[in-house]
Backbone bond lengths (Angstrom), bond angles and torsions (degrees), N, CA, C in turn:
res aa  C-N    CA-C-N  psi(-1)  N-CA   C-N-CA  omega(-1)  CA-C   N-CA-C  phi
1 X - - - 1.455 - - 1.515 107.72 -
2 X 1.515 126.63 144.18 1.190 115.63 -156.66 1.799 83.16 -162.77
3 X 1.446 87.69 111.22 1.642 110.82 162.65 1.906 118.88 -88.22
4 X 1.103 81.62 -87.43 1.460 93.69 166.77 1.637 107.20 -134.60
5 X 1.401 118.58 26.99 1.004 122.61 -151.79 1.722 105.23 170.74
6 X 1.242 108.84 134.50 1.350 112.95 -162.50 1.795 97.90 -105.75
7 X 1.678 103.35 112.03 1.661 114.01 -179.71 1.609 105.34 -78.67
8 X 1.228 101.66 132.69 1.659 92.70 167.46 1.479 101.80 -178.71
9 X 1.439 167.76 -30.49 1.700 130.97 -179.11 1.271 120.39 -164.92
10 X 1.080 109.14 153.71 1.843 151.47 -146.26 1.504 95.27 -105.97
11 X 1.397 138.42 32.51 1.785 132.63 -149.84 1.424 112.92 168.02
12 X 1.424 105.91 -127.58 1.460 120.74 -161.84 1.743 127.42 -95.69
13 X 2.697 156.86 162.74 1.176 125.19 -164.61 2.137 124.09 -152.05
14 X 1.224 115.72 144.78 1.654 104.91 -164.49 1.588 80.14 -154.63
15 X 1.520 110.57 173.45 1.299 131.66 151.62 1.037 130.20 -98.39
16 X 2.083 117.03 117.92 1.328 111.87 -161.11 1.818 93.14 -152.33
17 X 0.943 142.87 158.50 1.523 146.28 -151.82 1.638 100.76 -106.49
18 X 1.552 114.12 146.60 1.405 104.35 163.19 1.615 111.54 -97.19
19 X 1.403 100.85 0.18 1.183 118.89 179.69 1.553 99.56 -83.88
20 X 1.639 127.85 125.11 1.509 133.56 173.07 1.345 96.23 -90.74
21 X 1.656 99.21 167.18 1.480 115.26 -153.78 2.204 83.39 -81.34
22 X 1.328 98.42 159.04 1.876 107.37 -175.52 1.990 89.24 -47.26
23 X 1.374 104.24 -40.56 1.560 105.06 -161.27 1.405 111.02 -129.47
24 X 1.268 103.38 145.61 1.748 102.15 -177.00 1.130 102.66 -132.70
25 X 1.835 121.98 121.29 0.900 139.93 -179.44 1.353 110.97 -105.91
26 X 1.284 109.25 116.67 2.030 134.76 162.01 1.061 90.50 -43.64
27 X 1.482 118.45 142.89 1.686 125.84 131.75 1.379 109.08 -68.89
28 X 1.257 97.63 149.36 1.411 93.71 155.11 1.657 118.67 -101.88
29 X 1.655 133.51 116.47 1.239 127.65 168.91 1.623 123.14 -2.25
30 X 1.627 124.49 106.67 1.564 85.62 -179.20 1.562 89.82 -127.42
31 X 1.411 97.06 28.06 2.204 107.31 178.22 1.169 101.74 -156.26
32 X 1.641 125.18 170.29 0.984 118.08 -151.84 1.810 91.52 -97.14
33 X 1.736 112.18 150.23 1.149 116.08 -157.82 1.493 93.15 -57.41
34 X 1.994 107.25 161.27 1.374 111.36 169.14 1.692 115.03 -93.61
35 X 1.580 99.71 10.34 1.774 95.55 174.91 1.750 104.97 -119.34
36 X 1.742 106.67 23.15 1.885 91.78 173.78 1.558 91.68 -67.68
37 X 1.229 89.36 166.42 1.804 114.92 -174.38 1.523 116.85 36.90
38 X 1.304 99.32 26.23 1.894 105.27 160.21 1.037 123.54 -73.56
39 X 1.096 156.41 125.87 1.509 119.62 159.32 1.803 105.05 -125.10
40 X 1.178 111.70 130.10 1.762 122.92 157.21 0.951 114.76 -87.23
41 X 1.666 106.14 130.50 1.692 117.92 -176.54 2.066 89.35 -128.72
42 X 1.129 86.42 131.58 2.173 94.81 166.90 1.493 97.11 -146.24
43 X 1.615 82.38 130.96 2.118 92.51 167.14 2.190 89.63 -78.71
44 X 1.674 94.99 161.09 1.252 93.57 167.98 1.345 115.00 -117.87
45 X 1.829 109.24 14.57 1.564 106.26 164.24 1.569 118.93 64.80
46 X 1.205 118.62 -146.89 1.608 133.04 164.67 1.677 112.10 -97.36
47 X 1.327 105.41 24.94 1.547 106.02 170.46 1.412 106.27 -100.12
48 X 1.317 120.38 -22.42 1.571 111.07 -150.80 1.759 98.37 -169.70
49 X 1.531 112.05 122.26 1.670 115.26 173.95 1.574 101.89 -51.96
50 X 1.480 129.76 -47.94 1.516 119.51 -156.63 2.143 87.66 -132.94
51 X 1.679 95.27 -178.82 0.884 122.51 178.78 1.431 113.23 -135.76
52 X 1.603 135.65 129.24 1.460 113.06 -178.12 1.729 88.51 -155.13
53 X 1.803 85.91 119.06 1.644 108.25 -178.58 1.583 109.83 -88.11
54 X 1.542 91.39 120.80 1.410 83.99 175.23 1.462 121.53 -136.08
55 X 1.554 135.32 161.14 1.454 136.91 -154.63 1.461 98.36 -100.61
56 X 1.712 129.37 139.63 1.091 102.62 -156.49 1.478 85.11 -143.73
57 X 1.364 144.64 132.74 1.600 145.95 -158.62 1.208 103.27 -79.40
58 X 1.410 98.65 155.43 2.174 107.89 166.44 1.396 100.30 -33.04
59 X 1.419 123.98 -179.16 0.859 169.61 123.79 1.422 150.35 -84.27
60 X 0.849 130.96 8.25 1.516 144.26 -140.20 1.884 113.42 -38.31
61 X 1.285 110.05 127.63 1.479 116.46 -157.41 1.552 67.12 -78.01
62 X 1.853 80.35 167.47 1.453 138.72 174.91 1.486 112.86 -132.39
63 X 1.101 109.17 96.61 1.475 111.35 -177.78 1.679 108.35 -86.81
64 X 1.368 119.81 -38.75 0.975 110.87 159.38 2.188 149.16 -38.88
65 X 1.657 80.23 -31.41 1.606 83.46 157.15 1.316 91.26 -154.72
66 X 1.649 82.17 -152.30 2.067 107.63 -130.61 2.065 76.88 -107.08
67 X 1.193 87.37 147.93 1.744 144.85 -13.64 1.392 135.12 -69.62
68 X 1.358 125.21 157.56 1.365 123.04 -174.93 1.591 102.13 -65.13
69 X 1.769 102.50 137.95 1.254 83.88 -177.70 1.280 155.32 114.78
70 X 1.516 101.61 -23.20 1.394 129.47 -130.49 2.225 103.12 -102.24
71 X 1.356 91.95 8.65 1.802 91.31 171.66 1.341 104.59 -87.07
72 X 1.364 130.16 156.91 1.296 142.83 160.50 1.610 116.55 -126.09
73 X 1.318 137.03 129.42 1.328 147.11 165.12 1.388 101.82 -51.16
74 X 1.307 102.76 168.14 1.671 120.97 164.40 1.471 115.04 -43.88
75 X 0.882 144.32 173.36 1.297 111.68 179.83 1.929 98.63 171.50
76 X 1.564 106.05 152.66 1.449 107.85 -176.80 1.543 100.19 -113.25
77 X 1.286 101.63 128.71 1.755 103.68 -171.45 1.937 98.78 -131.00
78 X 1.260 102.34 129.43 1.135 111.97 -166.21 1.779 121.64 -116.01
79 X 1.313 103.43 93.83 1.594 112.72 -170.99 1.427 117.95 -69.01
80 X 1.289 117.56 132.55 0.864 127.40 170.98 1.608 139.80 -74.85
81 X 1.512 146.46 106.02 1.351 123.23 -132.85 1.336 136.70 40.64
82 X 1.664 124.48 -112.34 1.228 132.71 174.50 1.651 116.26 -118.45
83 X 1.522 102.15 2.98 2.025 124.05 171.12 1.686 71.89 -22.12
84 X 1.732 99.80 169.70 1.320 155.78 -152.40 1.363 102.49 -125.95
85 X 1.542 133.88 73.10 1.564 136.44 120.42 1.146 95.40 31.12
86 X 1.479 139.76 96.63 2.084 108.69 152.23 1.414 95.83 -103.87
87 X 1.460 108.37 145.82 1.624 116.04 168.17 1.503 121.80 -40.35
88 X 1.474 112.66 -32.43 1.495 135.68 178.68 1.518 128.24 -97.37
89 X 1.105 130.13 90.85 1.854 122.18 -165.32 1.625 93.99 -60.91
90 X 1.093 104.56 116.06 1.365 107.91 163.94 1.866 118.41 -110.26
91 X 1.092 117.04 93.24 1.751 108.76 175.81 1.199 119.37 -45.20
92 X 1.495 105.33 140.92 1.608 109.92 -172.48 1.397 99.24 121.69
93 X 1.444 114.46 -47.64 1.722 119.04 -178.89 1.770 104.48 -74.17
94 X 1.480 117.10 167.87 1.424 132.59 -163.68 1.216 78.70 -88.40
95 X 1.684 118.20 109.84 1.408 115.01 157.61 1.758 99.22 177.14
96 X 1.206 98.43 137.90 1.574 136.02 156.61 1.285 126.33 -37.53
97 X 1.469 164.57 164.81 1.290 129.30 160.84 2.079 79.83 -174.77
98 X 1.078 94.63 144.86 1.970 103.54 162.66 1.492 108.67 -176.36
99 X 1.574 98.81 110.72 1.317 129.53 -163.94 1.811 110.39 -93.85
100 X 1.045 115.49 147.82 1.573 110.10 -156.55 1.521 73.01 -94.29
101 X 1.430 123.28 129.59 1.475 133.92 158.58 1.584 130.55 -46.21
102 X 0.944 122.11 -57.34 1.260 129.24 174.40 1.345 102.18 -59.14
103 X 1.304 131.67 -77.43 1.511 112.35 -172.95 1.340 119.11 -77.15
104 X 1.031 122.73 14.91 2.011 115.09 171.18 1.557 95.15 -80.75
105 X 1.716 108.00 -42.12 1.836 112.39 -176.63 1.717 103.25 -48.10
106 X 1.287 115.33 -61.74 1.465 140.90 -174.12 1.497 86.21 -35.56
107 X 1.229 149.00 -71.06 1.688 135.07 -159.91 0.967 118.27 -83.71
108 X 1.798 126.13 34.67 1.371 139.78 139.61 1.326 126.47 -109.83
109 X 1.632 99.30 147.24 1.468 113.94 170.06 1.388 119.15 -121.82
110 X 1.278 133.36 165.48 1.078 139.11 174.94 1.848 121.84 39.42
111 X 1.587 104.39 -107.10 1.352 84.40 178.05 1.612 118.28 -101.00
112 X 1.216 101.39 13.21 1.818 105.99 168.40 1.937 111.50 -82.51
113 X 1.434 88.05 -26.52 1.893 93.52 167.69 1.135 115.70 -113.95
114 X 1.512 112.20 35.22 1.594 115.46 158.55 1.501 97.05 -107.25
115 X 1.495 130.60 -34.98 1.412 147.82 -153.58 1.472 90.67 -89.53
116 X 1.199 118.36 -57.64 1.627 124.13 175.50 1.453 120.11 -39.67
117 X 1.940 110.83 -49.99 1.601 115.60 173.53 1.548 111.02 -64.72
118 X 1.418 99.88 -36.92 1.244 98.90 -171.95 1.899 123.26 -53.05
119 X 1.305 93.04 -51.21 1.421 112.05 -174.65 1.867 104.63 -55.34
120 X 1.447 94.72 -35.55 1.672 97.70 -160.78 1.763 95.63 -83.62
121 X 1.079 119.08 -40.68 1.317 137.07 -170.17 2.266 95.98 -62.61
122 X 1.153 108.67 -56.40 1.324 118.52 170.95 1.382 117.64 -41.19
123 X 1.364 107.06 -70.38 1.606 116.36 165.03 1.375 116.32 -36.24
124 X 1.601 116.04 -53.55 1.700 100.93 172.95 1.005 115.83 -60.16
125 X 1.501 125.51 -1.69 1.697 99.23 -159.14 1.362 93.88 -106.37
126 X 1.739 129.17 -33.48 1.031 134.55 150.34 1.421 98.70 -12.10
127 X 1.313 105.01 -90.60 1.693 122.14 -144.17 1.837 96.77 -44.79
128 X 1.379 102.79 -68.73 1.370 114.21 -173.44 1.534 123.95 -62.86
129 X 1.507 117.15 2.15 1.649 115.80 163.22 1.604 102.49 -99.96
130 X 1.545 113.31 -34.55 1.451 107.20 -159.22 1.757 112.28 109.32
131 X 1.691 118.12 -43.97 0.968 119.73 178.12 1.579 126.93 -113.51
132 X 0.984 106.65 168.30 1.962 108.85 -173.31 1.714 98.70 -69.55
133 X 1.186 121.97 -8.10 1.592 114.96 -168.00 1.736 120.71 67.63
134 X 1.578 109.50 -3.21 1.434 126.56 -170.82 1.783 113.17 78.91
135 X 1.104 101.51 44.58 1.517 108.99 154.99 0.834 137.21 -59.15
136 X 1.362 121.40 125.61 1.903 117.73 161.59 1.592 108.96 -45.75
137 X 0.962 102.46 -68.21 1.421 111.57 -157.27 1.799 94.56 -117.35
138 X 1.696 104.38 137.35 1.069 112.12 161.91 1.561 117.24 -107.14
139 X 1.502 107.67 166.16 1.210 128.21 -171.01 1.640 124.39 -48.02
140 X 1.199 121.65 115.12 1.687 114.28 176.09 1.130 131.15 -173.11
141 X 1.275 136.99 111.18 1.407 171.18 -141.74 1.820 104.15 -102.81
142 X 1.230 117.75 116.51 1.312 133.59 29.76 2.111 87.64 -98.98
143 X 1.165 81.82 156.25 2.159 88.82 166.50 1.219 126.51 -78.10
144 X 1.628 106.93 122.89 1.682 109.16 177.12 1.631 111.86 -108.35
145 X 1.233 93.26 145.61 1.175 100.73 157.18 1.271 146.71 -52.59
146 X 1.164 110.45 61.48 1.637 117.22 -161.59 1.654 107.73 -175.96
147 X 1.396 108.68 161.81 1.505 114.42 179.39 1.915 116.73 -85.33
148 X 0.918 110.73 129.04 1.729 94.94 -174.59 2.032 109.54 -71.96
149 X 0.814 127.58 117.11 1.294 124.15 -145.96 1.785 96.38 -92.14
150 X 1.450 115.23 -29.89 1.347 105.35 179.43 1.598 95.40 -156.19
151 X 1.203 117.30 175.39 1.468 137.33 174.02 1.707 112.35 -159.83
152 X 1.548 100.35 123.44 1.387 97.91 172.57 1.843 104.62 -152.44
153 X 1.124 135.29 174.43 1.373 142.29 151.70 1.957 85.40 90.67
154 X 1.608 117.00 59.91 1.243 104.14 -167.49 1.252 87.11 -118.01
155 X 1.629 107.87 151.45 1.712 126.01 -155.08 1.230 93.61 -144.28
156 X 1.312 120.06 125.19 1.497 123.36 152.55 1.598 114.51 -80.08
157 X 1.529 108.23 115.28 2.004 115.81 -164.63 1.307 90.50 -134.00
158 X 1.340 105.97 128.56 1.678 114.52 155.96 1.630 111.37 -100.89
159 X 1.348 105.86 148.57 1.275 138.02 174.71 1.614 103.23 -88.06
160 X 1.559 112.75 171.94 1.198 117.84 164.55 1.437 137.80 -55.94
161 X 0.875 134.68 -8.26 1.542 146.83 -169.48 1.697 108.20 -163.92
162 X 1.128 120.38 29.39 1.428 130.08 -170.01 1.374 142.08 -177.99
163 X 1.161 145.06 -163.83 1.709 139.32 164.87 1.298 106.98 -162.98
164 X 1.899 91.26 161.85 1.844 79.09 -178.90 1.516 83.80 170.57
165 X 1.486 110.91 178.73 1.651 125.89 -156.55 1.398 94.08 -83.64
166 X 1.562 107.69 173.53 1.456 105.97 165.71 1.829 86.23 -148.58
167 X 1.276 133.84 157.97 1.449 129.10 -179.76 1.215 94.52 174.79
168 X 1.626 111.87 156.77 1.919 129.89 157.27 1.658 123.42 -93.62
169 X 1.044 83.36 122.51 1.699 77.11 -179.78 1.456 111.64 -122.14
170 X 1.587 97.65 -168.88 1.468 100.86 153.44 1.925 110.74 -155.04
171 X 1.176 81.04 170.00 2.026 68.36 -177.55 1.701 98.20 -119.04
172 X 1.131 127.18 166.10 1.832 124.85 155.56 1.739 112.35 -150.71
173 X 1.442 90.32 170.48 1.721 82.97 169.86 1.326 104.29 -118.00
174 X 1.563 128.98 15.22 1.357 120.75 179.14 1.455 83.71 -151.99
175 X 1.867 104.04 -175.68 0.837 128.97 -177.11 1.918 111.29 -83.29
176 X 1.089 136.76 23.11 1.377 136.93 -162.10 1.513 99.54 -88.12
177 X 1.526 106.92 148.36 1.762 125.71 161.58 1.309 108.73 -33.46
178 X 1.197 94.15 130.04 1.563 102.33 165.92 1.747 108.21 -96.63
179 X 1.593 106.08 159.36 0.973 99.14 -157.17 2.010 92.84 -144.12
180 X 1.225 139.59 160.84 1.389 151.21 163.71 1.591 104.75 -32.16
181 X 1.258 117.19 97.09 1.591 114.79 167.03 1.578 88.67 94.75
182 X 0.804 102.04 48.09 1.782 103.09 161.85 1.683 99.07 -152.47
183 X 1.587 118.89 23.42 1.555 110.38 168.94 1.990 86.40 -122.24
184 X 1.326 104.44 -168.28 1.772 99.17 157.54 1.745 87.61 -174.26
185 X 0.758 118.69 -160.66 1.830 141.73 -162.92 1.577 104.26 -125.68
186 X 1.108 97.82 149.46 1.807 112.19 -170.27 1.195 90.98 -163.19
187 X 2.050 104.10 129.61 1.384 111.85 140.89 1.309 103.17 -104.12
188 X 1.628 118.03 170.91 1.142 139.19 -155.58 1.691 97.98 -147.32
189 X 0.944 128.46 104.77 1.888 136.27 164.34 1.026 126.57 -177.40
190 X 1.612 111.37 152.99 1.396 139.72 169.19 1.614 110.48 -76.77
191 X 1.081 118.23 149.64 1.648 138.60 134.14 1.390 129.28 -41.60
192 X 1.285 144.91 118.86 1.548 136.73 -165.53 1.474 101.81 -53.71
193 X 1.268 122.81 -17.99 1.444 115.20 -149.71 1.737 102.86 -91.79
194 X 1.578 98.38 -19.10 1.579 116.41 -179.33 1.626 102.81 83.77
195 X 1.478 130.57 35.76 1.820 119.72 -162.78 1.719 78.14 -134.63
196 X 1.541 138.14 -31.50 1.598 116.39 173.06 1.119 115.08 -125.29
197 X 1.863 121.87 148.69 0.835 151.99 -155.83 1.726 101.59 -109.85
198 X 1.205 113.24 126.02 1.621 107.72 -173.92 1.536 103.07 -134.60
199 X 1.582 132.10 126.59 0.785 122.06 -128.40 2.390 69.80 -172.64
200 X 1.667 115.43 115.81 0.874 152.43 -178.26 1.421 141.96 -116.02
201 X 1.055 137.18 68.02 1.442 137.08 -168.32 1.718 120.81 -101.06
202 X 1.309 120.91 120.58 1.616 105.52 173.91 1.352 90.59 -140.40
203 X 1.665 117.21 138.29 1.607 131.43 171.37 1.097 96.25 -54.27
204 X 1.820 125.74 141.44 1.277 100.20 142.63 1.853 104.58 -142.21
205 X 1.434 122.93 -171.70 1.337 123.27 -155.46 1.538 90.09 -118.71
206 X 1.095 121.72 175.27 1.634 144.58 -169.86 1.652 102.68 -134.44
207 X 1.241 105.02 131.20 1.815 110.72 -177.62 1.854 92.69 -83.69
208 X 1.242 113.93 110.08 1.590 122.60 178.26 0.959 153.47 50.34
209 X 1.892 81.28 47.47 1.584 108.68 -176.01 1.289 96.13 -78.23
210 X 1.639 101.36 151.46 1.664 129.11 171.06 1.200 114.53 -50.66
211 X 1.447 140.91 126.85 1.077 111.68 148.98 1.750 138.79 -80.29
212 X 0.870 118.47 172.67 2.078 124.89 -166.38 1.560 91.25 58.58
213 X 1.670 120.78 56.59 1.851 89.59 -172.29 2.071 95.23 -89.98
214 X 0.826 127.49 150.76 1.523 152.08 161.11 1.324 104.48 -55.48
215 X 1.509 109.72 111.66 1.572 97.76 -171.06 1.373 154.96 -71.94
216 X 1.639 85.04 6.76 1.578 108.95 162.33 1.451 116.30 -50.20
217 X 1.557 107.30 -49.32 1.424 125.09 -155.74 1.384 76.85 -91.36
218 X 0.959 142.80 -65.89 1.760 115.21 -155.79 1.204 119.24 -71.09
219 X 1.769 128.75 -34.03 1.206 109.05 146.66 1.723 127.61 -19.77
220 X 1.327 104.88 -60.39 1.566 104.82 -169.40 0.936 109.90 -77.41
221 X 1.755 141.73 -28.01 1.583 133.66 178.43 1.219 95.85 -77.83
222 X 1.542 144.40 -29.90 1.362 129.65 172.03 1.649 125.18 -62.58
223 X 1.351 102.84 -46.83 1.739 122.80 165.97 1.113 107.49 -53.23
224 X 1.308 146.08 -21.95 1.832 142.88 175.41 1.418 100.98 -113.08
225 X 1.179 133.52 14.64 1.704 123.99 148.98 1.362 99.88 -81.99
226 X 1.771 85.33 155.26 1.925 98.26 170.56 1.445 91.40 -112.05
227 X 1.735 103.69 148.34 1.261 117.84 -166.42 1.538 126.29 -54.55
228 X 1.603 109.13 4.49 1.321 132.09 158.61 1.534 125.69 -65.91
229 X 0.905 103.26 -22.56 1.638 124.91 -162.97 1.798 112.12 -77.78
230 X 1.688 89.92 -38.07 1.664 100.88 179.22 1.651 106.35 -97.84
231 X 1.137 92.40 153.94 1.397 115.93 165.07 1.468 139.10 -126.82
232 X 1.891 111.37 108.66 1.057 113.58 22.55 1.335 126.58 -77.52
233 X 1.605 117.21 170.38 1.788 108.26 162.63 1.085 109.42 -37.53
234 X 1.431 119.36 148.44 1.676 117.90 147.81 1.435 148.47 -63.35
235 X 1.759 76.66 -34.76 1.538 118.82 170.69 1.721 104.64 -49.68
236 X 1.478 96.20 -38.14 1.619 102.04 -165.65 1.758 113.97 -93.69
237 X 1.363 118.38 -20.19 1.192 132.18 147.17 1.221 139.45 -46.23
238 X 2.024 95.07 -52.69 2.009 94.68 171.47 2.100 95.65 -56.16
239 X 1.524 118.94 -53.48 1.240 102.35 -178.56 1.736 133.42 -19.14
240 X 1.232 98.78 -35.49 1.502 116.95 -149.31 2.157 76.78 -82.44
241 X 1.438 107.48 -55.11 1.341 114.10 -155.54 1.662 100.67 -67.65
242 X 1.443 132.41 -21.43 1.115 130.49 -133.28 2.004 75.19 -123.19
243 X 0.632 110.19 -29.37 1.580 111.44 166.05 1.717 136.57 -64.84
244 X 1.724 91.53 -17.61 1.773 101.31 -159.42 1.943 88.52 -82.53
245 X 1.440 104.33 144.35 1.325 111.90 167.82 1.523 114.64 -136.83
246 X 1.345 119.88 114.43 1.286 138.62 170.63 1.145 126.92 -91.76
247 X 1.707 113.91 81.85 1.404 103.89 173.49 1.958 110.42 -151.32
C-alpha cells in the first residue's frame, strides 16, 4: 500500500514494487508440486474471526520490468477473514504467505539471485546470532520497492517447525511524514528443515501517534510503546506467528 510512502513490517528487508507487473503470468505445473502433502495450519487468535488457506500458482518473474523481483513460486497464502486475494503478494497487506524455498530461489538470475541469497542468507544469520549485526535494513520476502525506513519492537519467535524475526516497520520511496497505519508488523522465518519460507504481515496503529511525525521521531515514540499500545496487540500477533505449523 503506498500513500506517499509504502506501509508494510513489524520484522524482516529486499526491493520489491507495490506496483504488480501490467500482466501476471501462471506457470503452468511442469513437476510435481513442492507443497503435495504439505499442509499449513495458523490459529488467527484476536487478529482475525476465520482463517482461509489457500494454493496459489507460479508466477513467472519478469526481470525485464519493475518490480524487482517480481516471480513468485507455488505458494500457500493465507487470508485473513474476507481480506481481498490480490494476484500480487504484496507485504504490508493482512496476509500469510510460505513459499517452498528451493524453487522461489530457482526464478532468479543474476542480480535478482544475488539479492534473493542475500536476503535469505541474512535472515539466517539474524536467526542464528540473535542479533541484526547493525543493519539498515532487515530481511523480508516478498521484495518491495522501497527503502525500509525504520525497524523496531524486534523479537526472535519460533513457530512450530521453525524460527524467525518478528518487528514493525515501515517502507517509503521518499523522505515524507509518517503517519498512523503507514508502519504494520512482519514476521520473517524459515522451517528447520531449510525447504519453507514464512513470511507474515498485519497493519497495525499506535495509541497517539503524531501525525506528519519525521521518522526519527516515530521510530522513537514507537520504541517506548508497550506492545499494548498498538493495535492489534503484538503480544497477540506473536500468538498468531507462534501457532503457524508447516508440515
Amino acid at each position: 500500500m503506498l500513500k506517499k510512502r509504502i506501509w508494510l513490517t513489524l520484522c524482516s528487508g529486499i526491493l520489491l514494487a507495490n506496483c504488480a507487473p501490467a500482466m501476471v503470468q501462471a506457470l503452468s505445473p511442469a513437476k510435481p508440486s513442492a507443497l503435495k502433502n504439505v499442509t499449513l495450519t495458523v490459529s488467527p487468535g484476536t487478529v482475525a474471526k476465520k482463517v482461509t488457506v489457500k494454493t496459489m500458482p507460479a508466477i513467472a518473474n519478469d526481470p525485464s520490468g519493475p518490480p524487482f523481483m517480481n516471480g513468485e513460486p507455488e505458494h500457500f497464502y493465507v487470508q485473513f477473514d474476507s481480506d481481498k486475494v490480490p494476484d500480487y503478494t504484496g507485504l504490508g497487506d493482512r496476509m500469510l504467505v510460505v513459499y517452498p524455498l528451493a524453487e522461489y530461489g530457482k526464478l532468479f538470475k543474476g542480480k535478482e539471485k544475488a539479492q534473493f541469497d542475500k536476503t535469505v542468507w541474512n535472515l539466517q544469520t539474524v536467526i542464528a546470532k540473535k542479533e541484526d549485526g547493525g543493519m539498515k535494513e532487515l530481511p523480508a520476502l516478498p521484495a518491495i520497492e522501497a527503502y525500509q525506513v525504520f525497524h523496531t519492537h524486534v523479537k526472535h519467535l519460533l513457530f512450530k517447525q521453525g524460527k524467525g524475526i518478528a518487528y514493525v516497520t515501515a517502507y517509503a520511496q521518499d523522505e515524507a511524514p509518517i503517519n498512523n497505519g503507514d508502519f504494520f508488523y512482519t514476521y520473517q522465518g524459515i522451517t528447520d528443515d531449510l525447504k519453507y519460507y514464512v513470511s507474515l504481515s498485519i497493519p497495525v496503529k499506535a495509541n497517539g501517534f503524531p501525525k506528519d511525525c519525521p521518522s526519527k521521531k516515530a521510530k522513537a515514540f514507537l520504541s517506548a510503546l508497550p506492545s499494548s499500545s498498538f493495535t492489534p496487540n503484538l503480544d497477540e500477533i506473536d500468538k498468531v506467528v507462534q501457532s503457524i505449523s508447516v508440515k
